[in-house]
C-alpha positions in Angstrom: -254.9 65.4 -127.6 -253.2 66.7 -124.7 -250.6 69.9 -125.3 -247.0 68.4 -123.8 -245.2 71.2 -121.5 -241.9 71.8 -123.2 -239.0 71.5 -120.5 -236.0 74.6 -121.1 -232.6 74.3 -120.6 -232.6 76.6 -117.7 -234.7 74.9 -115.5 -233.5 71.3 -115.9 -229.5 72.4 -115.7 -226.6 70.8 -117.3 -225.7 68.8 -114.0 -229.3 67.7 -113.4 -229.4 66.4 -116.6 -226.9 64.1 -115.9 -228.5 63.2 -112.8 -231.6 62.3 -114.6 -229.9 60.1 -117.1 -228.2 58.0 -114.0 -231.9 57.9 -112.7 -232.6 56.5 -116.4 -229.9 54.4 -116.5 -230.7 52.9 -113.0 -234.2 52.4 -113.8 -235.6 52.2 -117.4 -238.2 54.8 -117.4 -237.6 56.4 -114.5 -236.1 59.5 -116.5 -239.0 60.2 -118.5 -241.6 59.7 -114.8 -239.2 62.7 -113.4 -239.7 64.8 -116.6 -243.6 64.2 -116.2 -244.0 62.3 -119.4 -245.9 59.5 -117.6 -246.8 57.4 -120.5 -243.6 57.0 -121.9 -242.0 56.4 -118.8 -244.3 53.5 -117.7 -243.8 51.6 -121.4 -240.5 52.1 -121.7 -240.1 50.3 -118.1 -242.4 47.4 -118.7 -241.2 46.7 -121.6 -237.5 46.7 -121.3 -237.6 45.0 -117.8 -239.7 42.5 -119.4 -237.4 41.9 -122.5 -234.5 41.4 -119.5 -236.6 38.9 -117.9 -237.5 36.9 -120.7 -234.1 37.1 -121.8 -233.4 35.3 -118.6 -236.4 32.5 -118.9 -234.9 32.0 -121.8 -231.9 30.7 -120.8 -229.5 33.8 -121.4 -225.9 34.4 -120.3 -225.4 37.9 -118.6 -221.5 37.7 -119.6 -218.7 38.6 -117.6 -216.7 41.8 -118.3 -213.3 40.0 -119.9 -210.9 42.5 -121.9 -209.4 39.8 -123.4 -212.0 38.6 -125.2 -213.7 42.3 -127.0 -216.9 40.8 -128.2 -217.7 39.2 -124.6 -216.7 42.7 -123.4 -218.8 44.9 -125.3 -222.0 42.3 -124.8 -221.4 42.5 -120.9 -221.2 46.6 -121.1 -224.7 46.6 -123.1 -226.1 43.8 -120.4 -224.9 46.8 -117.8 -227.2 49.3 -119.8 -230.4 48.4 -118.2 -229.3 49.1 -114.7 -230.7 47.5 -111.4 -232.1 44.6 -113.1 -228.3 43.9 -114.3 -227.3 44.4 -110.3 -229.7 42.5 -108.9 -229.3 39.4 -111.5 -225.9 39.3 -110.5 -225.9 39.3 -107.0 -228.8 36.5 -107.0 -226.5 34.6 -109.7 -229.0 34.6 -112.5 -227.8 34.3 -115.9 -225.9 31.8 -115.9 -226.7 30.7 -119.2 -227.9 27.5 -120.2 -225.8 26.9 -123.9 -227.6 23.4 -124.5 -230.7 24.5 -124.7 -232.1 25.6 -128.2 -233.0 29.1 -126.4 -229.8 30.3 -125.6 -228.9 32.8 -128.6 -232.5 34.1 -128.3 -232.3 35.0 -124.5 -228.4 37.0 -125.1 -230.4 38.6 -127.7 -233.4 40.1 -125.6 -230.6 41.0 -122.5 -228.2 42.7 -125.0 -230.9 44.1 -126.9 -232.5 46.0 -123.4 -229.5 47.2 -121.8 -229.0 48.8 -125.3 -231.8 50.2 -125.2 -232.0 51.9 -122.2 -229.1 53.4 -123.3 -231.1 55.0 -126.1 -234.1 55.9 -123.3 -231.1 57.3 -121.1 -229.9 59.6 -124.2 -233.6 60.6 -125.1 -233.8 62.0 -121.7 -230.6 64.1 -121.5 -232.1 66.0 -124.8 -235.2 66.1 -123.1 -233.8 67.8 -120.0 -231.6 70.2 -122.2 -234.8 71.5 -123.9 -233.6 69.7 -127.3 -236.9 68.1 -127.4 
């Protein structure tokens, strides 16, 4: 089994830190492919992008951000969490969601359920970077 490198608090920095868990945020994986833990980096992206996209074949609604309404709020802030796939599914209008279709529930589920957690991933690699782990 290969020995990991441990990565110290002063070489990684407090405000690179935070750059890396943008980086983590933007991308899923992308975090852990800077801190040269290669492996982790390449599941944690395949499989979160493809829980987003199935989510999506599925029929899922990426919900609009409406104060008004808190549940509808807090599911669009964890669709948010998994970064350019959220951007780029909004600007081409995906995710509309297709609520007659028996589907529906089960697509929200997988795009709330990655955007969550790549928030996870993005805290993992802030303790990472800090030398916590």
């Amino acid at each position: 089994m290969r020995k990991r490198q441990k990565v110290r608090p002063s070489t990684i920095g407090k405000p690179n830190a935070v750059l890396l868990c943008i980086l983590a945020w933007f991308v899923p994986g992308a975090g852990h492919l800077w801190l040269q833990r290669t492996r982790n980096g390449v599941i944690l992206f395949t499989a979160l992008s493809l829980m987003f996209a199935i989510g999506l074949l599925l029929g899922g609604r990426i919900f609009p951000f409406e104060p008004s309404q808190p549940l509808v709020a807090l599911a669009s802030i964890a669709d948010m969490g998994i970064g350019a796939a959220y951007v780029i599914a909004r600007l081409a209008e995906w995710g509309v969601g297709r609520v007659a279709i028996s589907t529906y529930e089960y697509g929200n589920t997988f795009l709330i359920t990655s955007g969550l957690l790549n928030f996870l991933v993005m805290i993992d690699v802030y303790d990472i970077a800090m030398g916590r782990k």
